[in-house]
SERO-4910 file (N, C-alpha, C, O; in steps of 0.05 Angstrom, whole numbers):
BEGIN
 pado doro    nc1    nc2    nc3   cac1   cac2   cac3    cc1    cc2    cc3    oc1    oc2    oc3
  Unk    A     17    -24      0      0      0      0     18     25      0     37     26     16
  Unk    A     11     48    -20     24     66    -11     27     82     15      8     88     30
  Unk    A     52     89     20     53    119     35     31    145     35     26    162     17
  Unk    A     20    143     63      3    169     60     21    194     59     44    194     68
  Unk    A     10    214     49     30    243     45     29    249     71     11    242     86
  Unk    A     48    263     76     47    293     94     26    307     92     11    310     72
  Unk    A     22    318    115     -5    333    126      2    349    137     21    347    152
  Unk    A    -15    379    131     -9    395    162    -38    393    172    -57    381    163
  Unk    A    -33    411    199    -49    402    220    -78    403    219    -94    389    232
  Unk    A    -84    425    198   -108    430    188   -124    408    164   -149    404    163
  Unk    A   -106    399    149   -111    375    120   -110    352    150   -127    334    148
  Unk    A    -95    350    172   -102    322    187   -134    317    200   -146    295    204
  Unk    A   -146    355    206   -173    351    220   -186    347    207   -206    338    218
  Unk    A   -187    351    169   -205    347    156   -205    318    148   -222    307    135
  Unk    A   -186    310    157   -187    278    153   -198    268    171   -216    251    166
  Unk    A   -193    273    199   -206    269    220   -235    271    216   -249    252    221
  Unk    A   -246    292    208   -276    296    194   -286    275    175   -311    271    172
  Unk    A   -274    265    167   -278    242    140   -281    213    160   -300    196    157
  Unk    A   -260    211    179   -264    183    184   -286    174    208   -295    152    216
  Unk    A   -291    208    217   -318    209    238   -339    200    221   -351    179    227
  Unk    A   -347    217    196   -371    212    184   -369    191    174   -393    188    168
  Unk    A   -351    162    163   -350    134    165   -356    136    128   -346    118    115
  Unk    A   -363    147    120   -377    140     95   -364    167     71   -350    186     78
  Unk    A   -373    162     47   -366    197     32   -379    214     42   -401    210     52
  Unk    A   -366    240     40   -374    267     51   -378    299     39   -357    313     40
  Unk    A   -393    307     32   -400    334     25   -376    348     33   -359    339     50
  Unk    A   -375    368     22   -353    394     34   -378    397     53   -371    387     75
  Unk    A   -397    404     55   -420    416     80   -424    392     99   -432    394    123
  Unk    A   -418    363     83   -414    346    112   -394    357    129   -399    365    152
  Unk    A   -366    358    116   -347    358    132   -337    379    146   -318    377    161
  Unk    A   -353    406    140   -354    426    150   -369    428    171   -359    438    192
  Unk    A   -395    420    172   -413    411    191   -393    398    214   -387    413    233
  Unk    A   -380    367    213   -372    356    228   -350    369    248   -345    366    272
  Unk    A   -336    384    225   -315    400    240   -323    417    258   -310    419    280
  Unk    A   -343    432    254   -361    449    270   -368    429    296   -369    441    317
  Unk    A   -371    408    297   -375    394    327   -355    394    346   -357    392    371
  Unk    A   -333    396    331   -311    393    340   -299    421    342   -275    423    340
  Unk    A   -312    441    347   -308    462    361   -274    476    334   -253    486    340
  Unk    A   -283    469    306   -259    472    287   -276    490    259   -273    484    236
  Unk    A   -295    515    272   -315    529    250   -291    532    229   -270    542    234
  Unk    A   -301    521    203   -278    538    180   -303    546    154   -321    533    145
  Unk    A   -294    568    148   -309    575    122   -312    551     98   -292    538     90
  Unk    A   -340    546     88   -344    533     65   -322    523     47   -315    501     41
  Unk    A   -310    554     40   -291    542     19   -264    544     31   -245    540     16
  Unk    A   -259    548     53   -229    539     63   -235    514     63   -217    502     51
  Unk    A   -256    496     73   -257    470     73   -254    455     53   -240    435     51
  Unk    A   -271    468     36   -270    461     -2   -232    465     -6   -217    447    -14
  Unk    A   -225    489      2   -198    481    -10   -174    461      3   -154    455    -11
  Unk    A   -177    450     28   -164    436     50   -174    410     22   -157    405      4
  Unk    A   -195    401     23   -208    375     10   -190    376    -23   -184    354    -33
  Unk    A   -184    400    -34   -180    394    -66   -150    395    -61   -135    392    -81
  Unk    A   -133    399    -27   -108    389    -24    -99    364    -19    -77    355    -23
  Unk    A   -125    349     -6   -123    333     -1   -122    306    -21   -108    286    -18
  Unk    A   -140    312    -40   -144    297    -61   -120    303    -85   -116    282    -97
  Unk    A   -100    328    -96    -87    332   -105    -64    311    -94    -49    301   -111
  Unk    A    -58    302    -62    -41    285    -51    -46    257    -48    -32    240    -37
  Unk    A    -67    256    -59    -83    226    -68    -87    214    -30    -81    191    -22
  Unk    A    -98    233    -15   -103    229      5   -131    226     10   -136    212     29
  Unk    A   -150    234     -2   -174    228     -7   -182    227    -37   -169    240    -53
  Unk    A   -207    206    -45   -222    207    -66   -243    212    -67   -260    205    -50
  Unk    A   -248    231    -98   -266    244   -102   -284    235   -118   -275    230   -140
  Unk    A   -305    231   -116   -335    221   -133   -341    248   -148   -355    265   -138
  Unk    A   -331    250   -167   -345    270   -187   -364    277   -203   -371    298   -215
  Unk    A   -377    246   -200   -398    238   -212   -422    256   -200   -441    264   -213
  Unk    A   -418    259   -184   -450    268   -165   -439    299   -153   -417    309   -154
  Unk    A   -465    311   -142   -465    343   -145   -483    331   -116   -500    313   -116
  Unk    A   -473    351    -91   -444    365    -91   -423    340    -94   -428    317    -85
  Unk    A   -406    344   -103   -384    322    -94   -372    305    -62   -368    313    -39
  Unk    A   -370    277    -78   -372    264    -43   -340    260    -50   -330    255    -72
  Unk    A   -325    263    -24   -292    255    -12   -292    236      6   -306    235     26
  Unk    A   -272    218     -1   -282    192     17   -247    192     23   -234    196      2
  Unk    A   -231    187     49   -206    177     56   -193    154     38   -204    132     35
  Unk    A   -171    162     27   -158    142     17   -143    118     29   -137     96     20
  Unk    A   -139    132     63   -120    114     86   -141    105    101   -163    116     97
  Unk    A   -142     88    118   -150     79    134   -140    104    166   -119    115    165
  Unk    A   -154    107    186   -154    126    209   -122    110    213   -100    117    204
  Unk    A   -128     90    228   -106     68    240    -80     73    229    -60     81    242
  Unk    A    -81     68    202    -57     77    185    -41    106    186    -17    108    192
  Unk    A    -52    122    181    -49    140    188    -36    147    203    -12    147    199
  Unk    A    -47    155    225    -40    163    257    -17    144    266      1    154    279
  Unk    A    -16    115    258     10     98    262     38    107    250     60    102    258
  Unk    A     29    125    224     55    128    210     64    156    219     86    166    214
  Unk    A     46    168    231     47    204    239     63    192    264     86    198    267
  Unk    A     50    174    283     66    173    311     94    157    307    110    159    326
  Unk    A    102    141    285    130    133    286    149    161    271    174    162    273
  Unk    A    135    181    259    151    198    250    160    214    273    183    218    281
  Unk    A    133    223    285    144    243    329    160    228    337    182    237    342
  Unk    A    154    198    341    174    182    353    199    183    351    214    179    370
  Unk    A    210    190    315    237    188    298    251    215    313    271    216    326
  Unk    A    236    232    307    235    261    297    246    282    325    265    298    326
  Unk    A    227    273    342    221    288    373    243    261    388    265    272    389
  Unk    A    244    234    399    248    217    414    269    199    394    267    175    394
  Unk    A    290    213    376    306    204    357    306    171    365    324    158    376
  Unk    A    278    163    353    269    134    345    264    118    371    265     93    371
  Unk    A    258    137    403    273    116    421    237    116    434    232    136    447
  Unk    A    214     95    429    185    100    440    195     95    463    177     98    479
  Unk    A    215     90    476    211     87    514    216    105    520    209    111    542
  Unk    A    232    127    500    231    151    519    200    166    513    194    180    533
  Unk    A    189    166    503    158    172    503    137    167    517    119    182    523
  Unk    A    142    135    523    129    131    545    140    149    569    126    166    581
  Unk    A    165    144    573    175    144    601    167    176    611    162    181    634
  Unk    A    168    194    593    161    214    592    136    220    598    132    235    616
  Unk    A    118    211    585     88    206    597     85    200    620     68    212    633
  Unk    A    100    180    633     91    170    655    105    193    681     96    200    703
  Unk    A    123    197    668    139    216    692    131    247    694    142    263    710
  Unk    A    104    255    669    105    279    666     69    274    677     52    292    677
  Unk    A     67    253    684     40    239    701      9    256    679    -11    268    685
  Unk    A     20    248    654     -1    248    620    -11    217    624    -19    208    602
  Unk    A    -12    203    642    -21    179    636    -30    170    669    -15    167    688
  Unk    A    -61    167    669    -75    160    690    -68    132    697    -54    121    681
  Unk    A    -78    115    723    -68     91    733    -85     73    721    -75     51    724
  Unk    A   -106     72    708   -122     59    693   -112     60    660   -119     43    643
  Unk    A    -95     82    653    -85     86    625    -57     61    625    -51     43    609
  Unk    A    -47     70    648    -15     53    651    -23     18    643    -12      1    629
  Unk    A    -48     17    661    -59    -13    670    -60    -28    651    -53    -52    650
  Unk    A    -72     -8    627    -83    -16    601    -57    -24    585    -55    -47    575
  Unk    A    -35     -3    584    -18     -6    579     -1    -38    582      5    -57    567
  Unk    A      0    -33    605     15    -58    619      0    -94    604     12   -114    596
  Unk    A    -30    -88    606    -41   -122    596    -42   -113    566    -65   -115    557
  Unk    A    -28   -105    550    -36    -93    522      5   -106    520     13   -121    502
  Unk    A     16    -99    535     54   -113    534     45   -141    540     43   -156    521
  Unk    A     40   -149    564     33   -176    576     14   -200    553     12   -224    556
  Unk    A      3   -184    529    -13   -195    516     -4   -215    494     20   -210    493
  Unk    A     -8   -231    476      4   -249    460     -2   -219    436    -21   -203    437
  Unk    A     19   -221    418     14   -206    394    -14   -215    381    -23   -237    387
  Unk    A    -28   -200    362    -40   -216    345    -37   -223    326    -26   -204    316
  Unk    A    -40   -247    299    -30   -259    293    -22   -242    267    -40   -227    261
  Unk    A      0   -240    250      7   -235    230     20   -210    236     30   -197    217
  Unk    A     22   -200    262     43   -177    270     67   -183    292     63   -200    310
  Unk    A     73   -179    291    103   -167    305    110   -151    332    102   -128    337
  Unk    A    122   -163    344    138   -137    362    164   -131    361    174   -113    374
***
């Protein structure tokens, strides 16, 4: 599968908007949605975030139909996995224990978060992945 592009932070919420509404989306869906999320942006700033997004083959566009529907090209999961090994690289020069350890010592992670943590290590992989 390909590499998703680079995002800034604004093309990531409108993706975020896309994988809330589960299905294709209006520029006025995803404007709407963003609006729940306390992220008001004008019509066509949204419209133009979406024709960046699709120029990076980051979403697809149904052109067939009026208004036009944008549907995510990545999966959420994907995504956000490849954004957090890049902070990881980037910020924690590749090292996730110092990220945790940092979390834990900067007390960003509740005793029920750690817990989770902890039987999520303790757990058998699932099958066809790796640690």
């Amino acid at each position: 599968m390909p590499r998703c592009p680079d995002m800034t932070p604004a093309e990531l919420r409108v993706m975020k908007a896309l994988w809330a509404l589960g299905r294709g989306a209006s520029v006025a869906d995803v404007r709407t949605e963003l609006g729940k999320r306390g992220q008001a942006l004008a019509y066509t700033t949204v419209m133009t975030l979406l024709g960046r997004l699709a120029a990076k083959n980051a979403v697809v566009v149904d052109k067939t139909r009026e208004p036009f529907v944008y549907k995510a090209a990545f999966r959420r999961e994907s995504v956000l996995r490849e954004r957090l090994r890049e902070f990881v690289r980037d910020v924690f020069d590749g090292r996730a224990d110092s990220l945790v350890l940092n979390l834990v010592e900067d007390e960003s992670l509740s005793r029920d978060e750690l817990r989770e943590i902890e039987r999520r290590i303790d757990a058998p992989p699932p099958k066809g992945t790796r640690r």
